[in-house]
Every structure is written in C-alpha cells, then in structure tokens.
C-alpha positions in Angstrom: -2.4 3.4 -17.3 -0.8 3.6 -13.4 -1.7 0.2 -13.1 0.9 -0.8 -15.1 3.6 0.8 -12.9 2.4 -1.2 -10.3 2.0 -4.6 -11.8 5.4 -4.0 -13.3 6.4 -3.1 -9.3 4.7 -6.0 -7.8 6.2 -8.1 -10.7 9.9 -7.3 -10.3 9.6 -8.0 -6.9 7.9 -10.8 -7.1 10.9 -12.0 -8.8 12.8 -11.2 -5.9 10.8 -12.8 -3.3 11.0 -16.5 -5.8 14.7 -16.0 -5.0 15.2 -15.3 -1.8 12.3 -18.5 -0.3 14.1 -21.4 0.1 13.3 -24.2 -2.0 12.9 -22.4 -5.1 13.4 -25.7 -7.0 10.2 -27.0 -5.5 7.8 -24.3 -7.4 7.5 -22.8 -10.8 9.6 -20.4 -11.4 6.6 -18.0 -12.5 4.1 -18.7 -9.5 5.6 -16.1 -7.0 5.7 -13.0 -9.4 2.5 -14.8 -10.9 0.6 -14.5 -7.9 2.3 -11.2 -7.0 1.1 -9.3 -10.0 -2.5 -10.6 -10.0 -2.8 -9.6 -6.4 -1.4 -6.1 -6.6 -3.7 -5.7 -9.6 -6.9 -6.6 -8.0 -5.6 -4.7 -4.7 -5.0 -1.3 -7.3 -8.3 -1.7 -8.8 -11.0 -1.8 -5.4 -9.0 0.6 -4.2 -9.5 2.9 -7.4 -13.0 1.6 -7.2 -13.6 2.6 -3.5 -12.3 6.3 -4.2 -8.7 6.2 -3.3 -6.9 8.5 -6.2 -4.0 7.5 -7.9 -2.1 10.2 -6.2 -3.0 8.6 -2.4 0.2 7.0 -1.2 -1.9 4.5 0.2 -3.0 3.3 -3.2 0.3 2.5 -4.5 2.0 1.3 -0.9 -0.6 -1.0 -0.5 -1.1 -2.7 -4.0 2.3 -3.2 -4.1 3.7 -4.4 -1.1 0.7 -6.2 0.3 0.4 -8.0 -2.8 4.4 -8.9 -2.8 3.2 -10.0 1.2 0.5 -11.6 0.0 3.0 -13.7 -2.9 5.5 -14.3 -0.6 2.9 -16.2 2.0 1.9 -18.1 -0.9 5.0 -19.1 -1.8 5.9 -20.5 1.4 2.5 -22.2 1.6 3.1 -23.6 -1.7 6.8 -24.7 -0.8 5.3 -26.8 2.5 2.5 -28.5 0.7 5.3 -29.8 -2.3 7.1 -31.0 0.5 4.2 -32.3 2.4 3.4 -34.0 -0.9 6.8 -35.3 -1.9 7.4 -36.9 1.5 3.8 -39.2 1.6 4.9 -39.8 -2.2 8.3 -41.1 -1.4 6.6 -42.9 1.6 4.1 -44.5 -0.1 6.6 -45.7 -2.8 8.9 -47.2 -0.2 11.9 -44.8 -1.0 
C-alpha cells in the first residue's frame, strides 16, 4: 500500500513539471505525470524487489524524484521532436 504514496508523489509532481516545460501546448496534457507515475512505480517496485525496505530513505527519494527526472527528460524530448515534426510538416506543405 506505500506505493500508492509514491505514485500519488510522483503524480502531483508530475503535474508540476507539465507546467513549468515550455511548450506545454505541444504535448498532452497527461503524458508528463503519465510517464512520471509509471516510472516511480516501476523504480518503487525493483527496489522493493532487490531488498530495500519501505523504511530506506533511498526507496522513497529515489522512486520519486528520479522518476519526476526521468518525466521531466521526457517531456522535453517529447517537446523537441513535436517541434522537429511540426517544422518538416509546415515545410513540406509550403507554409
């Protein structure tokens, strides 16, 4: 059930980091915390697997930050290759 804490964590601040990349209008709105959450989960569960306690600092520190690193990476990968995209679009249309 301490999972949930830190999904809900990784989540919320997942929402965060959607707001404060630049060119929010050029990804879903959901993909950030998205990718956030599903990171910090699978993060929290090898570490549970590989003997870290849920009462190791480390657990929780690292599920939930590197996966809001980890999302916010992503994001701004994501962000590029729109605009990548968009440009060789508008090219390729003449505009």
């Amino acid at each position: 059930m301490y999972i949930l804490l830190a999904l809900i964590a990784a989540c919320a601040l997942g929402i965060a980091v959607h707001y404060l990349i630049p060119q929010r209008e050029l990804r879903g709105v959901i993909v950030v915390p998205a990718v956030a959450t599903a990171v910090s989960a699978m993060i929290y569960t090898i570490m549970q697997w590989t003997g870290v306690g849920q009462d190791n600092g480390w657990l929780w520190l690292v599920s939930i930050v590197g996966a809001v690193v980890i999302a916010a990476a992503a994001g701004v990968m994501i962000t590029a290759a729109r605009r990548r995209s968009d440009a060789a679009k508008r090219t390729a249309l003449g505009i």
